[in-house]
N, CA, C and O of each residue as an XYZ file, in Angstrom:
452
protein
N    -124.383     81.616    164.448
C    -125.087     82.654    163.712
C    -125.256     83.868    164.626
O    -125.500     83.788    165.830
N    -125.117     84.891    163.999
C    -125.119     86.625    164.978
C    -126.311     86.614    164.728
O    -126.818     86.053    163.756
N    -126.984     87.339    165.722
C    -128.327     87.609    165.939
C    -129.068     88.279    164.912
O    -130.249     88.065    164.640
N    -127.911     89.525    164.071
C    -128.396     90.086    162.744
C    -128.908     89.626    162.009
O    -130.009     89.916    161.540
N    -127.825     88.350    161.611
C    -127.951     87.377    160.562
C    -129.362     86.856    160.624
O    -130.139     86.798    159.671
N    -129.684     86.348    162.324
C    -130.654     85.715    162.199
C    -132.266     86.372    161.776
O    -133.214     85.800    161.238
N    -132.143     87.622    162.199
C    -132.930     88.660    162.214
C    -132.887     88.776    160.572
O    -133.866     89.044    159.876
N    -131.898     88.586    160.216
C    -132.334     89.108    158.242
C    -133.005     87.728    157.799
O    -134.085     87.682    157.209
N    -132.443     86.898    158.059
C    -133.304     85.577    157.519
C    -134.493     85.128    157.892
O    -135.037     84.314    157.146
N    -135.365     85.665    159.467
C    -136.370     85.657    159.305
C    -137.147     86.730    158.534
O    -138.190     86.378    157.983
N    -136.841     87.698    158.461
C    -137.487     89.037    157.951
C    -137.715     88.557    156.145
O    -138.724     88.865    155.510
N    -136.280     87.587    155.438
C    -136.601     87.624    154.459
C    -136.878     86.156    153.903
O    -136.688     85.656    152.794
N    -137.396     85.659    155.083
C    -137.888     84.084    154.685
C    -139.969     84.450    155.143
O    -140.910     83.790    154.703
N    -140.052     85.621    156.068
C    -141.710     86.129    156.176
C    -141.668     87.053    155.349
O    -140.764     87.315    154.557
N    -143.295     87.916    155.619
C    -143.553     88.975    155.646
C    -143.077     89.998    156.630
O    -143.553     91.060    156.228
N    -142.353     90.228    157.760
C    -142.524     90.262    158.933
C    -141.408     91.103    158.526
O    -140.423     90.936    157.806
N    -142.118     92.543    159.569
C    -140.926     93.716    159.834
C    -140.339     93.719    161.501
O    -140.937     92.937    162.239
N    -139.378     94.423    162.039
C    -138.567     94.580    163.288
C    -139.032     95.370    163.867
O    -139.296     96.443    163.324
N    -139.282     95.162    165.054
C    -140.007     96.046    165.987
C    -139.168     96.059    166.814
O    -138.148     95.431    166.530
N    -139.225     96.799    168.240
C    -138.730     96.812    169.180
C    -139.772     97.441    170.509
O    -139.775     98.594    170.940
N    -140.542     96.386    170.925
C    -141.727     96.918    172.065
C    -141.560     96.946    173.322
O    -142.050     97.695    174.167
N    -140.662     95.880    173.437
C    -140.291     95.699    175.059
C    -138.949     96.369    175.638
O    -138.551     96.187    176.789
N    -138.338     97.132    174.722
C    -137.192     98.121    175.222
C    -137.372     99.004    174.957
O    -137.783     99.492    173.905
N    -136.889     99.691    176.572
C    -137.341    101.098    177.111
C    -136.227    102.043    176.334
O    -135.079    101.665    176.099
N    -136.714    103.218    176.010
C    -136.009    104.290    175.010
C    -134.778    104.549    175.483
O    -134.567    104.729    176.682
N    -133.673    104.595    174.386
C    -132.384    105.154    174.857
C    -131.626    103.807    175.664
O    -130.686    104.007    176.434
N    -132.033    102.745    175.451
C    -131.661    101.137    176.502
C    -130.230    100.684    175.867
O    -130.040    100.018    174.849
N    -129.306    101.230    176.744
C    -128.180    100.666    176.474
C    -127.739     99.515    177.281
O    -127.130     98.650    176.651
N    -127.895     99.343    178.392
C    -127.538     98.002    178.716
C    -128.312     96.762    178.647
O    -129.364     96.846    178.014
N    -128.000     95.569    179.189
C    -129.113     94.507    179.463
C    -129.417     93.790    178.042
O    -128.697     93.963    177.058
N    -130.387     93.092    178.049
C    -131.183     92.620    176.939
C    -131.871     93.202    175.948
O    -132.873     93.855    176.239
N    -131.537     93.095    174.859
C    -132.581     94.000    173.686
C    -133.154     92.925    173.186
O    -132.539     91.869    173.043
N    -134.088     93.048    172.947
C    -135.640     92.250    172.387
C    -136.151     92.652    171.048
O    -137.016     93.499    170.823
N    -135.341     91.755    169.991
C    -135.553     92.151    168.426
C    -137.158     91.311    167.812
O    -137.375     90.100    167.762
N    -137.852     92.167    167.511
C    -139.496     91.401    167.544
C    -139.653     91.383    165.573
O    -139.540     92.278    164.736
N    -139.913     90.118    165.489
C    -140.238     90.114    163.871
C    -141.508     89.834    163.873
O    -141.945     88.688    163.981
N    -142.644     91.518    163.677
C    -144.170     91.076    163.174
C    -144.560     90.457    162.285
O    -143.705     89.657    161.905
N    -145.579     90.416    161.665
C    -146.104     90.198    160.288
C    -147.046     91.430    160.196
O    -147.763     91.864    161.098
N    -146.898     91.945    158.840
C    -146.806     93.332    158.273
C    -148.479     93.321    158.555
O    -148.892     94.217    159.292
N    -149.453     92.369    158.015
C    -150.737     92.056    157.920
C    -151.791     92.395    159.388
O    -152.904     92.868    159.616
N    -150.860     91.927    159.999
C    -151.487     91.705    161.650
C    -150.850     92.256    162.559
O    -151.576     92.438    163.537
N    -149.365     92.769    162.762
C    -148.712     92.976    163.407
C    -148.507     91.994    164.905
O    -148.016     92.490    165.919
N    -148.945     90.625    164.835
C    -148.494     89.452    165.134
C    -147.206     88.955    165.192
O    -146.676     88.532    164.164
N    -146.559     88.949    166.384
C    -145.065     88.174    166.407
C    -144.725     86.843    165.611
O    -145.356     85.786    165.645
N    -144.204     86.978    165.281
C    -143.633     85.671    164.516
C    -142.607     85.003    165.451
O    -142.744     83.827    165.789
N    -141.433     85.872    165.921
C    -140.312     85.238    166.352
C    -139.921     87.142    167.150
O    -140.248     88.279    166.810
N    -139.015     86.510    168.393
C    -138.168     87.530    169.274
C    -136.765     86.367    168.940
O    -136.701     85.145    169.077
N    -135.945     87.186    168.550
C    -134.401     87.449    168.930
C    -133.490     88.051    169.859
O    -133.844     89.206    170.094
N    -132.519     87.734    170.438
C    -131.911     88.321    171.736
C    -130.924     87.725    172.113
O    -130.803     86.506    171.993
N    -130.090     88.456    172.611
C    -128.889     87.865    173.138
C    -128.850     87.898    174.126
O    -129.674     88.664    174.625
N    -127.750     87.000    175.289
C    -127.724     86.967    176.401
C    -126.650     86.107    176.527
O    -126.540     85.120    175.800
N    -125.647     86.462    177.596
C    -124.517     85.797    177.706
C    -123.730     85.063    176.705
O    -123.270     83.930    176.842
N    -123.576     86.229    175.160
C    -122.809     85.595    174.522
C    -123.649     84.523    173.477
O    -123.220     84.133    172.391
N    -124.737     84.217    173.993
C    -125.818     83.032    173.168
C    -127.154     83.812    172.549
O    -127.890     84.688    173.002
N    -127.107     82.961    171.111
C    -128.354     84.217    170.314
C    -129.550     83.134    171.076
O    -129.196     81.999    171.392
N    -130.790     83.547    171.293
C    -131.994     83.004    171.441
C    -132.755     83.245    170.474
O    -132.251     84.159    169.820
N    -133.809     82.872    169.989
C    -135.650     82.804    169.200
C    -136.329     82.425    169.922
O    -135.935     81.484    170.611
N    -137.491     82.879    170.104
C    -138.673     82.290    170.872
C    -139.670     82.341    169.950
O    -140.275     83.374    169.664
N    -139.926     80.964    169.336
C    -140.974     80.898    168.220
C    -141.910     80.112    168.747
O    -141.615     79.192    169.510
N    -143.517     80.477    168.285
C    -144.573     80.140    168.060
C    -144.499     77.896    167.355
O    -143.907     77.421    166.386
N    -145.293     77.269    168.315
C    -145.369     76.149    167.564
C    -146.468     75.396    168.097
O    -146.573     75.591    169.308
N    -147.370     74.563    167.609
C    -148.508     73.438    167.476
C    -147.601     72.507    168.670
O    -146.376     72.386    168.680
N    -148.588     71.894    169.667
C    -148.159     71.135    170.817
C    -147.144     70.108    170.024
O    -145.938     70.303    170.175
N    -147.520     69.171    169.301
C    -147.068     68.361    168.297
C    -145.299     68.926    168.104
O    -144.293     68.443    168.625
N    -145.402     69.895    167.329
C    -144.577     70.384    166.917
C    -143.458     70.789    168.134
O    -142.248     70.654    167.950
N    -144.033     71.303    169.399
C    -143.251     71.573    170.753
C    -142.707     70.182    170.934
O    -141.500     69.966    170.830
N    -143.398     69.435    171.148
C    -143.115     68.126    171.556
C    -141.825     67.587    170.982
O    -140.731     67.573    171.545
N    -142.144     67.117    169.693
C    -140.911     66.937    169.018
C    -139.513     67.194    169.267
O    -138.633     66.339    169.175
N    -139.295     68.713    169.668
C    -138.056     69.765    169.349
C    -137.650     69.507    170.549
O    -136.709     68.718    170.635
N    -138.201     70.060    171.770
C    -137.583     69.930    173.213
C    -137.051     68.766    173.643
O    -136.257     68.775    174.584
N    -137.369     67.747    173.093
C    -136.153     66.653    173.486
C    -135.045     66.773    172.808
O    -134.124     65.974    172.977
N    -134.973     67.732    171.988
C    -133.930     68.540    171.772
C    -132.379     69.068    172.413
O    -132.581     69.374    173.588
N    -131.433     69.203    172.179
C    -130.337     69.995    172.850
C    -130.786     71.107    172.311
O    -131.011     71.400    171.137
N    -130.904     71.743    173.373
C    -130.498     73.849    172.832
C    -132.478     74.015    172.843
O    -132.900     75.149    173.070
N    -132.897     73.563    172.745
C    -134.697     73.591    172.807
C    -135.458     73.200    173.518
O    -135.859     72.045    173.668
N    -135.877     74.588    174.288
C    -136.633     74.934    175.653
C    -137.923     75.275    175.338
O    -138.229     75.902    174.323
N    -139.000     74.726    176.509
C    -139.993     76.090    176.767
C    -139.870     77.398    176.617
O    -138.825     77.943    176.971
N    -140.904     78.117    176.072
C    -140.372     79.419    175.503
C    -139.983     80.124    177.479
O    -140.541     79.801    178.527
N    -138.983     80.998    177.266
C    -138.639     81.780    178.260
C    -139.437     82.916    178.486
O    -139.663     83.249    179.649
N    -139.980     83.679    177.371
C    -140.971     84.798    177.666
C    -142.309     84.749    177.292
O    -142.948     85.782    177.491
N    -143.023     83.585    176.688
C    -144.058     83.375    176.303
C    -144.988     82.314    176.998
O    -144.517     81.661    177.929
N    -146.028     82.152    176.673
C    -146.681     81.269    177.097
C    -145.937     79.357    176.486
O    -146.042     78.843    175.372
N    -145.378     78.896    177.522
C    -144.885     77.535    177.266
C    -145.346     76.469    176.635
O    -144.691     75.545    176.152
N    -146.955     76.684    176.660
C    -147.617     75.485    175.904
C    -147.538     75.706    174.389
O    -147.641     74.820    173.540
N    -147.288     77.364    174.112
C    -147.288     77.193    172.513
C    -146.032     77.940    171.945
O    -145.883     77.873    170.724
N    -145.143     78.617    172.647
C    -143.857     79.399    172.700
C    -142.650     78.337    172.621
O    -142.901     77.560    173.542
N    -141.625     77.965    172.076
C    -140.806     77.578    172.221
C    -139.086     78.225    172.555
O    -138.799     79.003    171.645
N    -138.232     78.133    173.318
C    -136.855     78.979    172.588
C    -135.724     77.653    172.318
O    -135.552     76.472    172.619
N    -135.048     78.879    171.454
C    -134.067     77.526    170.748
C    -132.707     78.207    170.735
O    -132.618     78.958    169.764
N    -131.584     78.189    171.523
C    -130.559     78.336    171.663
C    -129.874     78.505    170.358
O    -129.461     77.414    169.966
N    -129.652     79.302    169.690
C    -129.217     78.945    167.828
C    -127.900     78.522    167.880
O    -127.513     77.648    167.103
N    -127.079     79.085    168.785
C    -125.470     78.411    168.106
C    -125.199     77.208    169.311
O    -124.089     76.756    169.593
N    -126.270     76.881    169.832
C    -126.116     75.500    170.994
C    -127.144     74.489    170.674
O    -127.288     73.512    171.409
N    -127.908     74.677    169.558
C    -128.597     73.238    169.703
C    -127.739     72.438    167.869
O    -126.884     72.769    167.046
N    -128.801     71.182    168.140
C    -128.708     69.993    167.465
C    -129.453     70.512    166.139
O    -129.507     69.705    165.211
N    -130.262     72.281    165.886
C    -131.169     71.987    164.888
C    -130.160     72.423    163.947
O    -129.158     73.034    164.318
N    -130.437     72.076    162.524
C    -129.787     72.598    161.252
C    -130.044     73.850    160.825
O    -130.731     74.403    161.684
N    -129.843     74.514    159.980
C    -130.018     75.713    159.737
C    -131.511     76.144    158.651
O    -132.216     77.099    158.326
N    -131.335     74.717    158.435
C    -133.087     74.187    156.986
C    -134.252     73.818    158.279
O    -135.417     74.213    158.324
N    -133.591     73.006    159.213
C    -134.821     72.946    160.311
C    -134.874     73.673    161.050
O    -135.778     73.455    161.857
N    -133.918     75.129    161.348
C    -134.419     76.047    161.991
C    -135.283     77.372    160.803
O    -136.245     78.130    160.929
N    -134.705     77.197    160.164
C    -135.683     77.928    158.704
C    -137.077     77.249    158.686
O    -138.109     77.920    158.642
N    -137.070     75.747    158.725
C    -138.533     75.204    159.249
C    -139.410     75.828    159.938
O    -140.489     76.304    159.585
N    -138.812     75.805    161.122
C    -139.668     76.356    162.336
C    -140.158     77.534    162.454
O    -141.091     77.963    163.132
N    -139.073     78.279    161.353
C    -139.563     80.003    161.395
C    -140.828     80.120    160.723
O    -141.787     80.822    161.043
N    -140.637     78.965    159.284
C    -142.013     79.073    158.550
C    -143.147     78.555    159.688
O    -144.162     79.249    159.745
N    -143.086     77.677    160.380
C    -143.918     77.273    161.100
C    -144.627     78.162    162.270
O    -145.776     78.028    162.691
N    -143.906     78.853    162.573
C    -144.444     79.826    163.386
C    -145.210     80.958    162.730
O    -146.336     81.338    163.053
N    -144.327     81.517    161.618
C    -145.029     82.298    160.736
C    -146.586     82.129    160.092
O    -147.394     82.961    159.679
N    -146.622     80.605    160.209
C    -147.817     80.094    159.421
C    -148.954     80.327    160.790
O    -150.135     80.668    160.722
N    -148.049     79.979    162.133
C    -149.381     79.909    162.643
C    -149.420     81.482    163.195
O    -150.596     81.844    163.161
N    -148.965     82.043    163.456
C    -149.264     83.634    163.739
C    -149.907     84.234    162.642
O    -150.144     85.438    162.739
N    -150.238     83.637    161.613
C    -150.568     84.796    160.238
C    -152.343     84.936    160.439
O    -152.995     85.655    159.682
């Protein structure tokens, strides 16, 4: 999945519009950091990003819910968030489906709202 793609399917599975907070103006090289708020709170739901060719998410999840996933292939401690409740999930390298990564988006969504 292209990072777009992934970026339209969270946007139209939340409330949640695209931000861009953590890249500096005019940023052509490096990492871009695609941020899906929620319109209500302006609360992250999910960051998108590429890097070496591999899309990332770093979503929001209940310890429970962390637990589960990271014994996972492709599903890490979040990389830019706080680890106890941040997760990232490699999208075109893990084991999740495309209904259990749609899961998780609701799941994060639910708890950021």
């Amino acid at each position: 999945m292209a990072a777009a793609d992934l970026i339209k399917l969270i946007i139209d599975q939340t409330d949640g519009f695209l931000d861009y907070p953590f890249n500096r103006p005019n940023q052509q090289a490096g990492v871009r950091f695609a941020v899906i708020k929620h319109q209500h709170n302006h609360k992250i739901i999910a960051m998108v990003y590429e890097q070496a060719e591999q899309v990332f998410v770093d979503v929001k999840l209940t310890p429970r819910q962390r637990e589960e996933l990271r014994g996972l292939s492709g599903v890490d401690p979040g990389h830019h968030f706080n680890r106890d409740y941040w997760t990232t999930i490699k999208v075109n390298d893990t084991v999740l489906s495309q209904e259990e990564l749609s899961n998780v988006i609701a799941a994060s969504a639910s708890l950021t709202s």
